[in-house]
C-alpha positions as CSV (number, residue, x, y, z in Angstrom):
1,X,-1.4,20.5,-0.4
2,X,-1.3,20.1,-4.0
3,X,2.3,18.0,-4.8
4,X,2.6,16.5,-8.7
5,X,4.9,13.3,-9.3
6,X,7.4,12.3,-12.3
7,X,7.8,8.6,-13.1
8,X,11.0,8.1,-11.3
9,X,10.0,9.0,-7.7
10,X,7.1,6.9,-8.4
11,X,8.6,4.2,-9.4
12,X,11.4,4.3,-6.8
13,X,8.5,4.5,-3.9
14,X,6.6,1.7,-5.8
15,X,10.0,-0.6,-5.9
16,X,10.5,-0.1,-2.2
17,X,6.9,-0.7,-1.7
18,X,6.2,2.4,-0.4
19,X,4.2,4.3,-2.8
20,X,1.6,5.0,0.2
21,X,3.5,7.4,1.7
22,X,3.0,10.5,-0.7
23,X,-1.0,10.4,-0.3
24,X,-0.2,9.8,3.8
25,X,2.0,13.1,3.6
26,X,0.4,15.3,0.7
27,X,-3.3,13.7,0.2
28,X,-3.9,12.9,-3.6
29,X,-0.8,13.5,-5.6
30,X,-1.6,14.7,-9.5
31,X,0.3,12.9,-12.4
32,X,0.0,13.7,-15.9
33,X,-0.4,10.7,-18.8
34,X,2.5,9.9,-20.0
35,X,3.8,9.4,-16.5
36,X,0.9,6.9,-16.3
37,X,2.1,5.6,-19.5
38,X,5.5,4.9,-18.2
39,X,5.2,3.6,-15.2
40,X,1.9,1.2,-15.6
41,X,1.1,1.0,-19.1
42,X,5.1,0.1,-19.7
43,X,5.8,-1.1,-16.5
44,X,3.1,-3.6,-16.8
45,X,3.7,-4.5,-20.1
46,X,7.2,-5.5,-19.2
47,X,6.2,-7.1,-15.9
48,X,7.5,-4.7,-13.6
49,X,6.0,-5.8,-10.1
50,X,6.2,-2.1,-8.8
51,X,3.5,-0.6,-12.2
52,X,0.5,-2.7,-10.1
53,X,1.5,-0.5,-7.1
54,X,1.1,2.7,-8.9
55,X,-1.8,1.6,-10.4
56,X,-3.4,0.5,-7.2
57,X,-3.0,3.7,-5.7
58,X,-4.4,5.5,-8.9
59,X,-7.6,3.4,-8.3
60,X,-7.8,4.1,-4.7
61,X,-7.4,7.9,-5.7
62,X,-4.4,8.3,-3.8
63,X,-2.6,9.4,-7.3
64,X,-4.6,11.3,-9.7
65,X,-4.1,11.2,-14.0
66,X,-4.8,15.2,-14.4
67,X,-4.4,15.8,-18.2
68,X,-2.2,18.3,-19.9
69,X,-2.5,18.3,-23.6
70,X,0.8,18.9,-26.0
71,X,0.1,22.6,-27.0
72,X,-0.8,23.3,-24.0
73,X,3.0,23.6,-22.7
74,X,4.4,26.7,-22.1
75,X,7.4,27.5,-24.2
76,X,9.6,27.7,-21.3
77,X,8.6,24.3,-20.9
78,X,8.3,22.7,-24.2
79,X,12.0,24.0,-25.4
80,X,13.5,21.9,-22.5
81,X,15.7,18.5,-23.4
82,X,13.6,17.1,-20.8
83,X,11.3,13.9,-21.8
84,X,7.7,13.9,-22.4
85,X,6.7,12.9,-18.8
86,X,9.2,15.8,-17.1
87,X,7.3,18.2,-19.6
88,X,4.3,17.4,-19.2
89,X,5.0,17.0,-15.0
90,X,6.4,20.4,-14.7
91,X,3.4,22.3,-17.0
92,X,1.3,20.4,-14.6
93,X,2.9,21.8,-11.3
94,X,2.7,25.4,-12.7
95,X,-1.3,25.2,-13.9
96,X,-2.1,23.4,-10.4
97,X,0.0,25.8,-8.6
98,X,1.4,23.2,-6.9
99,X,3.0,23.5,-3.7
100,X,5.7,21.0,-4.7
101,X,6.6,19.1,-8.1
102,X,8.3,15.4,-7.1
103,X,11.5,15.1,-9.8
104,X,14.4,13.1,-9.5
105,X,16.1,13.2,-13.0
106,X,18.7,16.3,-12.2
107,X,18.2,18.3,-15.4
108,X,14.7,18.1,-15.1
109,X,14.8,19.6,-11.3
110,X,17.0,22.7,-12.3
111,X,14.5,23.1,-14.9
112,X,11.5,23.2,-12.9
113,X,13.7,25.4,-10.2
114,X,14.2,27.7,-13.0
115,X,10.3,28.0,-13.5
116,X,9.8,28.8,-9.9
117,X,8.7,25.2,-8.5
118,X,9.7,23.9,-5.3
119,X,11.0,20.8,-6.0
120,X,11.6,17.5,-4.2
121,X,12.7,13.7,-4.7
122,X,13.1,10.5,-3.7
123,X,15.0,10.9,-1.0
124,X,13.0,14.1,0.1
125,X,9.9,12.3,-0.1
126,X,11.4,10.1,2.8
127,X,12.6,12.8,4.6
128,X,9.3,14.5,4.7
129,X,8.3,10.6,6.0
130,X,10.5,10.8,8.8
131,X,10.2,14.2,10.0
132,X,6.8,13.7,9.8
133,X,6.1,10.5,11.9
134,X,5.1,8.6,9.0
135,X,8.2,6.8,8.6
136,X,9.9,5.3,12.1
137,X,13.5,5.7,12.1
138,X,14.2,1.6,12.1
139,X,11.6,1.6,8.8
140,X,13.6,4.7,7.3
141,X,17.4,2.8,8.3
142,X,15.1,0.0,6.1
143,X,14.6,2.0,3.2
144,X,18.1,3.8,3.1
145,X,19.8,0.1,3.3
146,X,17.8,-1.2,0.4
147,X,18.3,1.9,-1.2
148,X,22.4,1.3,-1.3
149,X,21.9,-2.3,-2.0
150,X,19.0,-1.9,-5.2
151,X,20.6,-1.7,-9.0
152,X,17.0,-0.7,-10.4
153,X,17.1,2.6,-8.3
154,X,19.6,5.2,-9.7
155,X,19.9,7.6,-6.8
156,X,23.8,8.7,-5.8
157,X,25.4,6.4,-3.1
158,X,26.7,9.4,-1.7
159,X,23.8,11.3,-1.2
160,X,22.0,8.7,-0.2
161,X,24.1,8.6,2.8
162,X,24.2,12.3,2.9
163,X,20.4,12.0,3.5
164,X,20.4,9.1,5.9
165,X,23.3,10.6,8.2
166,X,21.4,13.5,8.6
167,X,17.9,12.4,9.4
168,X,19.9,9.5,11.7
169,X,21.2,13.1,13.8
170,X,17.6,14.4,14.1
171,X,16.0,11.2,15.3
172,X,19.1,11.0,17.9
173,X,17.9,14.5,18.8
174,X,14.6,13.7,19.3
């Protein structure tokens, strides 16, 4: 399964301490450079505890830097209002044909959904987890808690409980 990440699921996972789970569900996930940029080079430079995650995993191979250079964006994709990193995530998706692109930022998801990518976030990530095994439903209650209760992670109260109230029904159903 080939699944490329933006910086914000990344970083979200990585603040929750659970950047793991993407190459546990999807094997080896690809990331273009300026993501890296952001989210170590920056992160570290400003002492972000969660960069060293994401750069751990890069140097266990579990995230992969697969370059994408300026002109090679696609029109479509370099006349977005999207940032550098979206850009350069969504060009990535479409020449690796991936299965999934992993995009939290709204306007870059509607962008990528107009392209033809299937896309997922944060919270899908963990939902994947869950329905998967790879998250137990006490871990999962866990993550969804500190979710609500975290000011460094902008994800919608409300559909953060959306999320959790469903996945709460399966496991019950289970």
């Amino acid at each position: 399964m080939s699944v490329v990440s933006n910086s914000g699921p990344l970083i979200a996972l990585a603040k929750l301490g659970q950047v793991h789970v993407l190459h546990s569900l999807y094997g080896p996930v690809l990331t273009p450079p300026p993501v890296y940029e952001e989210v170590v080079v920056s992160g570290l430079a400003q002492g972000a505890n969660d960069a060293a995650s994401v750069q751990m995993a890069i140097e266990r191979q579990h995230l992969r830097i697969v370059e994408i250079n300026e002109q090679d964006l696609s029109p479509l994709v370099a006349g977005q209002s999207l940032d550098r990193g979206e850009k350069h995530a969504i060009q990535l998706a479409i020449e690796e044909n991936a299965e999934q692109v992993l995009l939290d930022d709204l306007l870059a998801r509607e962008a990528a959904k107009k392209l033809g990518l299937k896309v997922k976030g944060t919270l899908g990530v963990f939902v994947d987890a869950a329905r998967k095994g790879v998250l137990s439903s006490s871990e999962i209650d866990i993550i969804f808690d500190a979710l609500l209760k975290r000011g460094d992670i902008w994800i919608a109260e409300n559909l953060i409980y959306r999320v959790w109230d469903q996945l709460k029904r399966e496991f019950e159903d289970d």
